[in-house]
N, C-alpha and C positions, 0 to 999 in steps of 0.2 A: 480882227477876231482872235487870232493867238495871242494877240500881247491881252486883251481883255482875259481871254483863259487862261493865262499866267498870271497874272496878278490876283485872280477868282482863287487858283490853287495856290498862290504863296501867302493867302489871306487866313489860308485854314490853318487850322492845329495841328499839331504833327499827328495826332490822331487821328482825327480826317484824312490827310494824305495817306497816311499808313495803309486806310482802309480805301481809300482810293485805288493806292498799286495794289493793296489784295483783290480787289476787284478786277481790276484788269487783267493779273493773273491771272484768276479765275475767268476770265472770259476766255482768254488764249487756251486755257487747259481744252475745256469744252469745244470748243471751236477746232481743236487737236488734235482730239478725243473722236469726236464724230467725223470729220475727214480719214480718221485711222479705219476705223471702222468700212465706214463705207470702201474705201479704193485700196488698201492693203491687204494683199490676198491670202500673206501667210501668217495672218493672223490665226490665233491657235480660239477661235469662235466658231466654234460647229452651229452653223446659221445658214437657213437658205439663205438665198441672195437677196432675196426681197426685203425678210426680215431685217438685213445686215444694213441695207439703203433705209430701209422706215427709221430703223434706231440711228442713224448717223444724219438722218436730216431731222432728227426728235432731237436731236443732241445742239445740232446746231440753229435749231430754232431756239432752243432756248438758252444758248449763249449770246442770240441776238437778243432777245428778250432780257437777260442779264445787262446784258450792255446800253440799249436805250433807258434802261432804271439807270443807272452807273451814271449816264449824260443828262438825264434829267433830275439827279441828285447833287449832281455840279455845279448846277446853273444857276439854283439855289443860292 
């Protein structure tokens, strides 16, 4: 299954891959993003606590959501 997904990613243009790692990026950022939030307490976000958990599992829902597009754009 890797060596298949290596050859799927050495198959593309470099503009495809490009946008590949920016996407992945972009999933780690969000995924970063919303753990900071949620469990980081000196964060300077005057938020109850609830609000502070809604928004960091809103964050990370939709880095998951980012990321299953990302893998089914791959496979392609």
């Amino acid at each position: 299954m890797l060596k298949n997904l290596l050859n799927n990613i050495q198959k593309k243009s470099l503009k495809e891959r490009f946008l590949l790692v920016l996407g992945i990026l972009f999933f780690l950022i969000y995924l970063v993003l919303g753990l900071m939030i949620m469990f980081w307490k000196s964060l300077p976000l005057n938020m109850d606590p609830i609000y502070r958990y809604a928004f960091g599992i809103l964050l990370i829902v939709y880095s998951a959501i980012r990321f299953l597009r990302l893998i089914n754009s791959n496979t392609e």
